[in-house]
C-alpha positions in Angstrom: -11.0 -26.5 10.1 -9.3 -24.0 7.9 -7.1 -24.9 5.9 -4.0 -22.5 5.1 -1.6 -21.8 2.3 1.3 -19.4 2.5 2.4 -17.7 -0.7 5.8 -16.0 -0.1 8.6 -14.6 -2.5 8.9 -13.6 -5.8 6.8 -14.5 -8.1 8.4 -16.7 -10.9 11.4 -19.0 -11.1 14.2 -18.6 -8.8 17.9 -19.9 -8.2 20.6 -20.7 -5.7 18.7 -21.8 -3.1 16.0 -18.8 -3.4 12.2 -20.6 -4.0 10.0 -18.6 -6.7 6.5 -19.0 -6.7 5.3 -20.6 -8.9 1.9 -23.1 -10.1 4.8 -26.5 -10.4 5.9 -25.8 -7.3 2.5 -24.6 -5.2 -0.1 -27.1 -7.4 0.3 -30.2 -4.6 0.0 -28.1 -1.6 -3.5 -26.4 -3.3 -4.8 -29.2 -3.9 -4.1 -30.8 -0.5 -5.2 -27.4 1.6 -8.6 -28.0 -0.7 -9.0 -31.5 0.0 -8.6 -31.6 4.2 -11.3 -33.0 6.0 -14.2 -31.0 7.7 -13.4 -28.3 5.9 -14.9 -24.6 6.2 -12.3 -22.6 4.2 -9.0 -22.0 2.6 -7.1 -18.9 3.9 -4.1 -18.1 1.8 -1.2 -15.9 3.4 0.6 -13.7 1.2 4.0 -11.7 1.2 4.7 -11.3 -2.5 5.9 -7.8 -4.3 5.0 -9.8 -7.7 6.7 -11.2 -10.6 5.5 -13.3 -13.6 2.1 -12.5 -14.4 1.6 -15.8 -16.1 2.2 -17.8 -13.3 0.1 -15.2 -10.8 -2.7 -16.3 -13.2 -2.0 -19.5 -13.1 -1.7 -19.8 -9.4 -4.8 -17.7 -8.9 -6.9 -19.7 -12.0 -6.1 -23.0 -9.4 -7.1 -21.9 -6.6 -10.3 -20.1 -8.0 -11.2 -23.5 -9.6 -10.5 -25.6 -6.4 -13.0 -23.0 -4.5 -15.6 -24.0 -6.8 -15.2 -27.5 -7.5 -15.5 -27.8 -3.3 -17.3 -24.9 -3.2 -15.6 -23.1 -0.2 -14.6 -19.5 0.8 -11.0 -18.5 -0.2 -9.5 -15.6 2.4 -6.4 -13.8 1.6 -4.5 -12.2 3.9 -1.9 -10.0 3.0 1.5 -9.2 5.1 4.5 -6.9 4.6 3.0 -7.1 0.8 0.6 -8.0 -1.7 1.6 -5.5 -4.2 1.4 -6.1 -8.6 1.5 -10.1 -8.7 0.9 -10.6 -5.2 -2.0 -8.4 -5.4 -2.8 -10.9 -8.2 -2.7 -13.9 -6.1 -4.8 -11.8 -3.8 -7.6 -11.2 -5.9 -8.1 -14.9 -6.2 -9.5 -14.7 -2.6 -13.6 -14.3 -2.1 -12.6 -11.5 0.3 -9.1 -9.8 1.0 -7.6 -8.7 4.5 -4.3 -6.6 5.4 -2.8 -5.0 8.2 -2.7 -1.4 8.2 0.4 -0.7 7.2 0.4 -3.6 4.7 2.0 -2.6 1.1 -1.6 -3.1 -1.2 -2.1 -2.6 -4.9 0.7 -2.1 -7.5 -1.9 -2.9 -10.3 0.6 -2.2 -13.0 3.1 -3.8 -15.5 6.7 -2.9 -15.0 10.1 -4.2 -17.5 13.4 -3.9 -16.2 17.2 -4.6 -17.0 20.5 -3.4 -17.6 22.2 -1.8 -20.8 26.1 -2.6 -21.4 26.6 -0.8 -24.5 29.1 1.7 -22.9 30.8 -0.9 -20.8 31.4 -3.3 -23.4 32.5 -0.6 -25.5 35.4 0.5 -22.9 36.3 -3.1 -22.9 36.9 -2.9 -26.5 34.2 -5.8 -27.2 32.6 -6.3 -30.7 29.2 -7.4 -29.7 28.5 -9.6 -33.0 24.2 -10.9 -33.3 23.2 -12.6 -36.5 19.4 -13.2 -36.3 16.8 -14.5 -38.5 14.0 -12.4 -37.9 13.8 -9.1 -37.6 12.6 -8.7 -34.2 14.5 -11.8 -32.4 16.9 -10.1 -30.8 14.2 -7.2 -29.4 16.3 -5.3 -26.0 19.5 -7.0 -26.5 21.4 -5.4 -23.5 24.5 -4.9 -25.3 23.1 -3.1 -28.0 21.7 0.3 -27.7 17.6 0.6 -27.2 15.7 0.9 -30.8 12.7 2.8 -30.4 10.3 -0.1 -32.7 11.5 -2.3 -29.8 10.5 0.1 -27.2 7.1 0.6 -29.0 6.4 -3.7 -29.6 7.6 -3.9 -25.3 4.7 -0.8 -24.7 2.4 -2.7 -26.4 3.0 -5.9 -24.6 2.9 -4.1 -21.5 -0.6 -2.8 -22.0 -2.0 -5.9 -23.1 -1.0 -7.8 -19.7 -1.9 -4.3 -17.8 -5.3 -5.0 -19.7 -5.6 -8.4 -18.2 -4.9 -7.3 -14.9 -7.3 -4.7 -14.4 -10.0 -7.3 -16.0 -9.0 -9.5 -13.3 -9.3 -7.4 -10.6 -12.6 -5.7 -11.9 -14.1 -9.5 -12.2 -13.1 -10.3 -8.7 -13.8 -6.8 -7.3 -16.3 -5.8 -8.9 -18.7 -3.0 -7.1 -16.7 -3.0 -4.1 -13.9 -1.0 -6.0 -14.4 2.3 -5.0 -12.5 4.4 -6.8 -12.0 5.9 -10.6 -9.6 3.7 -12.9 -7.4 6.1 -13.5 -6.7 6.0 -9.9 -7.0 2.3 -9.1 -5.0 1.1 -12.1 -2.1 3.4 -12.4 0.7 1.4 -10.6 0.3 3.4 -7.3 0.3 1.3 -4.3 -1.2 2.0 -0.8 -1.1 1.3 2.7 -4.0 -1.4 3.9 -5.8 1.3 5.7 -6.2 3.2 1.9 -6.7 -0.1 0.5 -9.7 -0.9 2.1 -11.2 3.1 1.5 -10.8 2.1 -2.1 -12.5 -1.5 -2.4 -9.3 -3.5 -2.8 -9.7 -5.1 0.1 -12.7 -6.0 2.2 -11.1 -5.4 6.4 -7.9 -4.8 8.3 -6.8 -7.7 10.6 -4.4 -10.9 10.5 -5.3 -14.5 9.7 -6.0 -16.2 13.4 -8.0 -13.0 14.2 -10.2 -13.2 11.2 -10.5 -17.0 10.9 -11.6 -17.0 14.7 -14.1 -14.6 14.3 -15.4 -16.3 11.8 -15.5 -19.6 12.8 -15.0 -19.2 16.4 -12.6 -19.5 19.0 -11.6 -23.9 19.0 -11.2 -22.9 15.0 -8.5 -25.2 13.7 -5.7 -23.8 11.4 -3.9 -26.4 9.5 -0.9 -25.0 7.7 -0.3 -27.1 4.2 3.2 -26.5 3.4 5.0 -26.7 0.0 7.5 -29.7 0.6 11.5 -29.4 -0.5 13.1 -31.5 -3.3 16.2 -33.8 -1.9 18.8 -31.5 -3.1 16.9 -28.3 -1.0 17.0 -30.3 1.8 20.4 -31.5 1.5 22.1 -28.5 0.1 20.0 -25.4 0.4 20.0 -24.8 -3.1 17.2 -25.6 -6.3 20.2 -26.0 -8.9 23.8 -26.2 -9.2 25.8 -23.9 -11.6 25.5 -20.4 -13.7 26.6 -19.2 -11.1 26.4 -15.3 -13.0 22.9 -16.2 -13.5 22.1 -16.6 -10.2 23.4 -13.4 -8.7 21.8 -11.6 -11.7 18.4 -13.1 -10.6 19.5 -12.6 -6.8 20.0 -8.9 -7.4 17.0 -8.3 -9.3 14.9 -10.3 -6.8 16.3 -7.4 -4.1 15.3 -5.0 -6.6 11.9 -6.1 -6.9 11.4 -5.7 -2.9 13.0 -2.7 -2.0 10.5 -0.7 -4.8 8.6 -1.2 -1.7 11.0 -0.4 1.0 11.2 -3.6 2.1 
């Protein structure tokens, strides 16, 4: 039997009626996929274009400790996506598959937001901030962009970039067949170039692989992530900020159509 976990969305907390993915929500359904009876592996679908990169290490640290406390093979599998967190979640896996024309890689750190200086400013609006703390109110949006803020965000950025790429190298390792500088610059590639750089280890789906594998009568046993009451009922993880929501709705768009999707 093979057990299989599906890792969908954005990475990260969501809202109105959107699911994130994130370790609160997934840790029951890991540990159940790792726990099935007669067990000969865990293959973990992914369709992710990333997100927090505390909770892709979180997800990724659970199942990598799972795999070893039962010791049993992890396969990922990735779909439309697996690109900057997703590829995270990927890398978790003891070997990596994609489709062809599967979005791989992303192995970069990117900040975004909005700036309404100008707006506010036509809408004769005296932002007022009182802080304690020089840096406490770093990128406020309604404030223009101060360079030492700039400069602390770059330096943020690199150290997470740093984590990544150790990440990847430590799961990788010699099958990553390509200079950093190319590997680690935020590109991303198509699963066929994926797999001519070492960032994944075949091309194919998950009941193709799994069956060659483990042979044809192979069970797949999907372990799902279960709905509170008031998803079931309603649709929806939360009730209210309603401006909240759309902001987060927005940027989750965002997020996927930086890879055309």
């Amino acid at each position: 039997m093979v057990g299989v976990l599906r890792f969908a969305g954005v990475i990260g907390q969501a809202g109105f009626g959107r699911r994130g993915i994130t370790l609160d929500d997934l840790a029951d359904s890991i540990e159940r996929a790792f726990k099935l009876k007669k067990l000969a592996a865990v293959a973990i679908s992914i369709n992710s274009p990333g997100g927090s990169p505390v909770q892709s290490a979180l997800i990724a640290r659970r199942v990598r400790a799972l795999a070893e406390e039962h010791d049993l093979p992890v396969y990922a599998f990735c779909e439309d996506v697996a690109a900057s967190g997703g590829y995270w979640l990927a890398c978790a896996a003891d070997h990596i598959y994609a489709d062809a024309a599967s979005v791989v890689g992303s192995i970069g750190v990117v900040s975004a937001g909005f700036g309404f200086t100008e707006l506010i400013a036509k809408a004769g609006v005296e932002r007022r901030i009182h802080t304690a703390g020089e840096s406490k109110a770093m990128l406020d949006p309604f404030r223009p962009e101060d360079p030492k803020d700039l400069k602390r965000l770059k330096a943020i950025q690199e150290d997470v970039h740093d984590q990544f790429k150790d990440w990847v190298r430590s799961r990788r390792g010699a099958r990553l067949d390509a200079p950093d500088k190319v590997l680690f610059d935020g590109t991303i590639w198509t699963g066929r170039k994926a797999l001519e750089l070492g960032l994944i280890d075949g091309l194919g789906d998950l009941r193709g692989v799994m069956r060659e594998k483990y042979g044809e009568k192979v069970r797949l046993r999907p372990v799902k992530v279960p709905r509170n009451w008031l998803q079931k009922r309603l649709g929806m993880s939360r009730t209210g900020a309603v401006v909240d929501d759309l902001l987060a709705a927005i940027e989750e768009r965002l997020t996927w159509a930086r890879y055309g999707l």
